[in-house]
C-alpha positions in Angstrom: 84.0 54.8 7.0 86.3 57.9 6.3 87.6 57.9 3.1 91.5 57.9 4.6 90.8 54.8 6.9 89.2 53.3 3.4 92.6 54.2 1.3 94.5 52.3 4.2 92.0 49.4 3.6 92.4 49.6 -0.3 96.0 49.8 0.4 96.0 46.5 2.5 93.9 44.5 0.4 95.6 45.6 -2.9 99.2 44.9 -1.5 97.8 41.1 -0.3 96.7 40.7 -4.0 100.1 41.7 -5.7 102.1 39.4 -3.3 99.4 36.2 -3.8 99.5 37.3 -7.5 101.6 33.9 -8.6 99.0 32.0 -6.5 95.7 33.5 -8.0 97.8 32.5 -11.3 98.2 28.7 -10.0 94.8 28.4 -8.9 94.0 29.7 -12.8 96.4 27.4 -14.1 94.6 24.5 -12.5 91.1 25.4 -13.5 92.3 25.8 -17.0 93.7 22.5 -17.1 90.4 21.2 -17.0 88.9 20.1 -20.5 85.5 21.3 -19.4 84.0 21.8 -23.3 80.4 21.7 -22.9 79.7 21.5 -26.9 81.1 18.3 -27.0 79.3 15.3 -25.6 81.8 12.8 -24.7 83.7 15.6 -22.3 80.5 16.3 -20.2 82.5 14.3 -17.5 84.8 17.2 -17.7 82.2 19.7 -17.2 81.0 17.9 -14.5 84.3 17.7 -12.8 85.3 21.3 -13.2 81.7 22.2 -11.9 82.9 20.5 -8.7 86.1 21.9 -8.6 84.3 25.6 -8.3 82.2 24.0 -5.8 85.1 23.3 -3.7 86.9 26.5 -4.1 83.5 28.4 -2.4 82.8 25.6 0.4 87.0 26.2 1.0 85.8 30.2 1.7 83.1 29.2 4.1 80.2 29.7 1.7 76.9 27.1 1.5 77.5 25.7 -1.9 74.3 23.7 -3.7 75.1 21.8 -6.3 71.4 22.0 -7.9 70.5 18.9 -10.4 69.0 20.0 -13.7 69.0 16.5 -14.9 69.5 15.5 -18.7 69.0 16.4 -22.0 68.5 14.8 -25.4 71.0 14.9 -28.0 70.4 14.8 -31.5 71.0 10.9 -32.0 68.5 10.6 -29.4 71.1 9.6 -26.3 70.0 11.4 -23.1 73.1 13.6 -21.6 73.2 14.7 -17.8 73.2 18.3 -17.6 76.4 19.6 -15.0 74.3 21.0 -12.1 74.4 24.6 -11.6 76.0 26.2 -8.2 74.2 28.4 -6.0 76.5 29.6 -3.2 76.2 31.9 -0.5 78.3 33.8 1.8 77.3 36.3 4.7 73.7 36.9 5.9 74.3 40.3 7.7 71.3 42.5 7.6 73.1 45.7 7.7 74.9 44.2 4.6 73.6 44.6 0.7 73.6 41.4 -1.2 75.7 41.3 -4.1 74.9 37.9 -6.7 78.2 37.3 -9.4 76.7 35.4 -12.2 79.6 33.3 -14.0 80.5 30.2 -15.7 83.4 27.5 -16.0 82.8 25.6 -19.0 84.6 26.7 -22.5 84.9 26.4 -26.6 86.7 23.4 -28.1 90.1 24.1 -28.4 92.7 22.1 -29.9 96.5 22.7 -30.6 96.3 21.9 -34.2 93.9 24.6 -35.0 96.5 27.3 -34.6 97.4 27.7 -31.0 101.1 28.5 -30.4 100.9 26.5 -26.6 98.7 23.4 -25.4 95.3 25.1 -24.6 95.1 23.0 -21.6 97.9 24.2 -20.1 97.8 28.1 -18.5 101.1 29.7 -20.0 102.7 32.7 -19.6 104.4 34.7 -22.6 105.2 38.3 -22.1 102.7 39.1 -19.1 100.2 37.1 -21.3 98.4 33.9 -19.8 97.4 32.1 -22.8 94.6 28.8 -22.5 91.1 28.1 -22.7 89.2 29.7 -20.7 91.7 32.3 -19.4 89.1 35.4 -20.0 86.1 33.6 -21.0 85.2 32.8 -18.0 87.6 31.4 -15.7 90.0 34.3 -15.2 87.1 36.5 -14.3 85.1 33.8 -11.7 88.2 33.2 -10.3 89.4 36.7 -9.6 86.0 37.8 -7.8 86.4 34.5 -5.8 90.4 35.8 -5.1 89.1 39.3 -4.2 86.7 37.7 -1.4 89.6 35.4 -0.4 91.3 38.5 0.6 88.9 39.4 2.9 88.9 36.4 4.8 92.6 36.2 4.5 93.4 39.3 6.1 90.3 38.6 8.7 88.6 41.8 7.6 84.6 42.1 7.9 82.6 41.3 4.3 82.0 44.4 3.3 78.6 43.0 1.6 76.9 39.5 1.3 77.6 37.2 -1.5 75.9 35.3 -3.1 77.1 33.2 -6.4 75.3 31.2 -9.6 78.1 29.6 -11.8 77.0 27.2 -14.4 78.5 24.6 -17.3 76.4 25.1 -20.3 76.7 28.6 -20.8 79.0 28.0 -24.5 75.8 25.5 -25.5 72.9 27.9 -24.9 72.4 27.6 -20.6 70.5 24.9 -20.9 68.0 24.4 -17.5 69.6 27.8 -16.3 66.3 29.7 -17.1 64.0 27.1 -15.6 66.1 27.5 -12.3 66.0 31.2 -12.1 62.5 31.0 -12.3 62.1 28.3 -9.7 64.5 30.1 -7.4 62.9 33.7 -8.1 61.7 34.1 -4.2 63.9 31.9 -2.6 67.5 32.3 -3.7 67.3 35.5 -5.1 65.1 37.2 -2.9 67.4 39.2 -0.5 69.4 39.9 -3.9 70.2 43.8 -4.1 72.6 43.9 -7.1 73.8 41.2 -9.9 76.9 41.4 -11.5 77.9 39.2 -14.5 81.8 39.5 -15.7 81.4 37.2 -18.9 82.4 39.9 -21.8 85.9 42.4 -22.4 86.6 45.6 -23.1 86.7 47.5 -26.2 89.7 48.5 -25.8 93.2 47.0 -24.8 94.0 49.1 -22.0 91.1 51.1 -20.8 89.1 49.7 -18.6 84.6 49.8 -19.5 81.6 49.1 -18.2 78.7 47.5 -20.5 75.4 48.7 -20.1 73.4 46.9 -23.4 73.6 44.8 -25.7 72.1 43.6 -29.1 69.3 40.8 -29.5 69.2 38.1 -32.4 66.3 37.0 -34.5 67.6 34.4 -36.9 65.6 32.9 -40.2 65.4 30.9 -43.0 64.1 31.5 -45.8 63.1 27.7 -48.0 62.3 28.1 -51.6 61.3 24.5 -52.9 60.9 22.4 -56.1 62.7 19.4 -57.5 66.4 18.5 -58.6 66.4 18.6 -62.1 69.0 18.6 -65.1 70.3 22.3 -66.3 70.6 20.9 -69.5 67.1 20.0 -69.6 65.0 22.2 -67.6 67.6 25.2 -67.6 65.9 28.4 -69.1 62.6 27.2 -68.6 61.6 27.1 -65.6 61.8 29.2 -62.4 64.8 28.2 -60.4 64.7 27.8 -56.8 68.1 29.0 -56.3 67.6 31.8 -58.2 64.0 33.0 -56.3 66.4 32.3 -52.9 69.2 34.9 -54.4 66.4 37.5 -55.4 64.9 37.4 -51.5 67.8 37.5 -49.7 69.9 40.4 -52.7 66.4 42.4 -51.2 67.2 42.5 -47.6 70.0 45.1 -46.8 71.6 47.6 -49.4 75.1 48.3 -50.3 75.3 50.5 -47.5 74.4 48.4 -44.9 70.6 49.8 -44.3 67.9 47.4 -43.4 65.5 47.6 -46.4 62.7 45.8 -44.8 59.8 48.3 -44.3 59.2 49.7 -40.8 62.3 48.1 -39.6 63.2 51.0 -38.0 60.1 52.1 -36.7 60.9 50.9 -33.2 64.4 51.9 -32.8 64.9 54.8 -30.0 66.3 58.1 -31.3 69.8 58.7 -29.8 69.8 61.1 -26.8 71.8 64.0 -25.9 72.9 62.3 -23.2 73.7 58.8 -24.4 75.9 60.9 -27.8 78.0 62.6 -24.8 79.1 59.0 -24.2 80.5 57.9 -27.1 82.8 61.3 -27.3 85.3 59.9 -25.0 85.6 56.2 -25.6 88.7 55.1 -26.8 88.0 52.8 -29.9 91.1 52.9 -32.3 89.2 52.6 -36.0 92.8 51.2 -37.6 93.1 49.2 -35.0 89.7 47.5 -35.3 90.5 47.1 -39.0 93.8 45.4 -38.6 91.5 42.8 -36.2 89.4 42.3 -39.0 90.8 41.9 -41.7 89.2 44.4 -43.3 90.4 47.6 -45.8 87.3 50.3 -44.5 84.2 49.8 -42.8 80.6 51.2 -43.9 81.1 54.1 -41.8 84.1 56.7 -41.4 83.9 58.0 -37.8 84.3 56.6 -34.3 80.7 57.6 -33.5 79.4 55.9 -36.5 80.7 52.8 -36.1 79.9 52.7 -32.8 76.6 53.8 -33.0 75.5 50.9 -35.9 77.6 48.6 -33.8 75.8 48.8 -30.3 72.7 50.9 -31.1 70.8 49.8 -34.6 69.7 47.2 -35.8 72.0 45.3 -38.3 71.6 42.0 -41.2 73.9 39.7 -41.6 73.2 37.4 -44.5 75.1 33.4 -43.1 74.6 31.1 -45.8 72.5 28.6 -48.3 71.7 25.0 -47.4 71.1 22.8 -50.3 73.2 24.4 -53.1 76.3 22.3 -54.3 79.4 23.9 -52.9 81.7 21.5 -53.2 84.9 21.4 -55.6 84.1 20.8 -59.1 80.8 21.4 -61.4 77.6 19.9 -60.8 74.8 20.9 -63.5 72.0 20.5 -61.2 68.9 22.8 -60.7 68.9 22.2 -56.8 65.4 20.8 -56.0 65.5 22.8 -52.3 67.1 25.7 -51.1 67.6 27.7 -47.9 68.9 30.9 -46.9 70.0 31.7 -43.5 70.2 35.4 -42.0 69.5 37.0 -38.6 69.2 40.2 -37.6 70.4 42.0 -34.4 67.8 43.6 -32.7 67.9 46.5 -30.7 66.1 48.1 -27.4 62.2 48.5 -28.0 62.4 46.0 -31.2 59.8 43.6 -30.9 60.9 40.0 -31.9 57.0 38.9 -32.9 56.8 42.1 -34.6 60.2 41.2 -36.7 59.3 37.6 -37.1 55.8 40.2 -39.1 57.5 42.5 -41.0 60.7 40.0 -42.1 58.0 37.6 -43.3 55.5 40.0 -45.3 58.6 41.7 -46.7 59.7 38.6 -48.0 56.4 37.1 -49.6 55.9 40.7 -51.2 59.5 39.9 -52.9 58.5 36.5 -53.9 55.0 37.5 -55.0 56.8 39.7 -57.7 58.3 37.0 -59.1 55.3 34.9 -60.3 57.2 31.8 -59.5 55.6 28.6 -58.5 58.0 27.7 -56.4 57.0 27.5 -52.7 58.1 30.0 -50.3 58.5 28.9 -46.8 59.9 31.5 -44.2 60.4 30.6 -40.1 62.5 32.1 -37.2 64.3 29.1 -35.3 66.0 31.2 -32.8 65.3 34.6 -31.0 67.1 36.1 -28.1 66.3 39.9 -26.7 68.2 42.7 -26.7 69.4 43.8 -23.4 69.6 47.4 -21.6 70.3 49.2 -18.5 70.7 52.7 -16.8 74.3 53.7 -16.2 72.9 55.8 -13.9 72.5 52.8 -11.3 73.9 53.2 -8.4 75.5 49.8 -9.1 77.6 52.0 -11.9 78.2 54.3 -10.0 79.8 52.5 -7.5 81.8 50.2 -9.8 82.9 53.2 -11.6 84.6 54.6 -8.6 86.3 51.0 -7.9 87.7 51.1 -11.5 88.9 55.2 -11.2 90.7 54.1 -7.5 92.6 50.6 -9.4 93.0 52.3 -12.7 93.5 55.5 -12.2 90.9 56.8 -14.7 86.9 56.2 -15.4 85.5 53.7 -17.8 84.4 53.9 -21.3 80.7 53.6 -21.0 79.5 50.5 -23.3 77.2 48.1 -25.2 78.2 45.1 -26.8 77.2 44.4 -30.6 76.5 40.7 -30.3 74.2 39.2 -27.3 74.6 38.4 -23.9 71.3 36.0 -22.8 71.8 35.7 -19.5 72.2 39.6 -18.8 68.7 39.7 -20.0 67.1 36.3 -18.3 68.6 38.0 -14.7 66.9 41.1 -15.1 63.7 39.9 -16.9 63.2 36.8 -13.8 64.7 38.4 -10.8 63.7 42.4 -11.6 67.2 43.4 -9.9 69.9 45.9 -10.9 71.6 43.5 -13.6 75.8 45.2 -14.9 77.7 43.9 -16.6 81.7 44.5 -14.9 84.2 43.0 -17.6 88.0 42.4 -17.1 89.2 41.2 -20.1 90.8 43.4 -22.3 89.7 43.6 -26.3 92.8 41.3 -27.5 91.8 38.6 -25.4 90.4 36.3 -28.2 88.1 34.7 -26.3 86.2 32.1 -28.6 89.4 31.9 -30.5 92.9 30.3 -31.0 95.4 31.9 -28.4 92.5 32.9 -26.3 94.3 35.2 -23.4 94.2 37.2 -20.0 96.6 39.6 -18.9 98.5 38.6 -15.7 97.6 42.6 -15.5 94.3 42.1 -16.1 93.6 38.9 -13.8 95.3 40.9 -10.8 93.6 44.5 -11.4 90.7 43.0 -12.1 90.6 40.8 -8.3 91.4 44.5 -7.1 88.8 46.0 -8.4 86.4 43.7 -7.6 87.4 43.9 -4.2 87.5 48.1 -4.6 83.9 47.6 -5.7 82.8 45.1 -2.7 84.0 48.4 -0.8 82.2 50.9 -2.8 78.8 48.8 -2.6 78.8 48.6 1.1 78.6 52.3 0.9 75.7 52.8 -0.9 73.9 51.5 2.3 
């Protein structure tokens, strides 16, 4: 294809999407409406109905939808709780064609009104280009604007450009449960004509320039239990040695004022920055008052752009979440707190080995103790552990989405990672040993997790162009 007669095509398919915008935006409204929280138990219905909902937006596009059973799991009360099955769709078996898999999923937070929304979060509403609900960027908006973009197609009875295929799932906000045990299972079946997978299920890092995110940071998270007795302060107070006290000593020993890990060989692992990665950060646009304002917070650790970035994405970092057992509630209660423990987790990097964390967090921590001569007993585990995640933005899967964004936007992306961590980016490329990206729409503002959560009616409708831009760009490549 020349690349006029593909500006004519653009030029069609674009101008179809800006006159079904307030359609795309109804069909949005109507997904959002749907209380599908998959934290909470007693709306699994919900789930379960908005799972078949996306089912029937697919079938109504001509794909082969399966709605896979994953059965039930067992909630902490011990009542067993169907699991919403998981979609695996398909569109287009051309040979000639690549095969392009859109990860995504339809179930959300909790949300309610009284926690500080300023409209129902059930109901999609629009305030100064704004499209404000749950669910709206995280991850309706974005499932439903790759499944607008290949409506186009068939709307304007133009040849698929690539094959689809599609996974969208209803756990994803309470850990993807049964997701991983699928992949597996569908490894050499479902997944075997797969050439690219692209997950939209993150934003950017900015408000109006557009990325693309290439890594992101693992999480290794522990307790630390130091154990004894409730006893009476009066009593026992200065004679003995407090388990509150050991518990404040370990965890006062695990990152310094500035921010550095200070458990030995921490580090060891973590890959020195290259020439070519640093070029990378020089133009992203990251507004450092900005990102204050958002926070909350006065000044960070670090003073520059490529600092911050760089301990955001690229090191490891501590974060120190709480004490179990200790008396936190108004008033004063004299007691010597018979057990405590300490919660913290750490976010792993690229080449970081989680066993080899799990060593060195656990020897650091009995060295601490040792020093203290207490007789207290030490006990130190790591519940939860999720890899970090990172690709090449070299793909030619970057490459092509790169040119979709610079032909919608008008300029290239920031290059990316994300801070905090994305399982399933990981879990695709680990199982099915395919080209993973990660192609966000949602702009930094979005809020998703949080009251007011948002999409731009800019953002829903660039973002089905580019997808479609990128459908174009793909089909290239072969």
């Amino acid at each position: 294809m020349s690349s006029s007669s593909s500006s004519v095509l653009e030029m069609e398919i674009f101008q179809y999407i800006d006159v079904h915008q307030n359609d795309f935006i109804e069909d949005l409204k109507e997904w959002v409406a749907v209380e599908s929280d998959s934290v909470q138990p007693d709306l699994r219905r919900e789930v379960i109905r908005m799972m078949a909902l996306a089912a029937d937006r697919l079938s109504a596009l001509g794909a082969t939808v399966n709605l896979v059973n994953l059965g039930s799991h067992q909630l902490p009360d011990g009542q067993d709780l169907p699991l919403p099955p998981v979609i695996l769709g398909e569109l287009g078996k051309d040979p000639q064609n690549p095969t392009v898999c859109f990860y995504g999923h339809v179930d959300v937070q909790p949300a309610k009104k009284e926690d500080g929304w300023k409209t129902d979060p059930y109901t999609l509403t629009e305030i100064n280009g704004n499209l404000y609900g749950r669910g709206a960027t995280d991850n309706k908006g974005p499932v439903l604007a790759w499944i607008n973009a290949v409506e186009t197609f068939r709307a304007l009875k133009l040849a698929m450009p690539v094959n689809f295929k599609f996974i969208i799932e209803g756990m994803e906000e309470a850990g993807s449960l049964g997701l991983e045990k699928l992949l597996e299972e569908e490894k050499q079946c479902f997944f075997s004509d797969v050439d690219y997978i692209v997950i939209s299920d993150n934003l950017w890092l900015s408000n109006k320039k557009p990325a693309l995110t290439y890594g992101s940071r693992g999480s290794a998270c522990f307790f630390v239990e130091c154990g004894g007795k409730d006893l009476h302060s009066g009593t026992f107070g200065g004679i003995i040695h407090e388990p509150l006290t050991d518990l404040i000593a370990l965890l006062d020993s695990l990152v310094d004022p500035t921010g550095r890990i200070q458990i030995p060989g921490i580090y060891d692992s973590v890959a020195a920055l290259t020439e070519e990665e640093g070029k990378l950060y020089e133009s992203i646009e990251f507004d450092l008052e900005e990102h204050k304002n958002n926070s909350g917070v006065k000044r960070f650790l670090y003073g520059t752009k490529e600092e911050i970035l760089l301990h955001l994405w690229r090191y490891p970092s501590l974060s120190i979440h709480g004490i179990e057992g200790a008396f936190h509630e108004p008033g004063i209660k004299t007691v010597i707190p018979a057990k405590v423990i300490g919660k913290f987790s750490i976010r792993q990097v690229p080449h970081m080995d989680l066993l080899v964390v799990k060593q060195q967090v656990v020897e650091h921590l009995e060295s601490v103790f040792s020093k203290r001569n207490s007789p207290n007993k030490l006990k130190v585990s790591m519940p939860l552990g999720a890899k970090p995640w990172l690709t090449d933005v070299n793909d030619p899967l970057y490459k092509a989405a790169r040119r979709a964004i610079k032909t919608v936007f008008g300029e290239d992306p920031d290059f990316i990672r994300d801070g905090s961590t994305i399982p399933v980016a990981r879990m695709f490329q680990t199982i099915t040993q395919k080209s993973v990206m990660m192609f966000p729409i949602g702009a930094a503002d979005d809020g998703e997790h949080s009251q007011n959560e948002k999409i731009s009616r800019h953002n829903y409708i660039e973002g089905t162009k580019v997808f479609a831009a990128f459908f174009l760009e793909i089909s290239k490549l072969h």
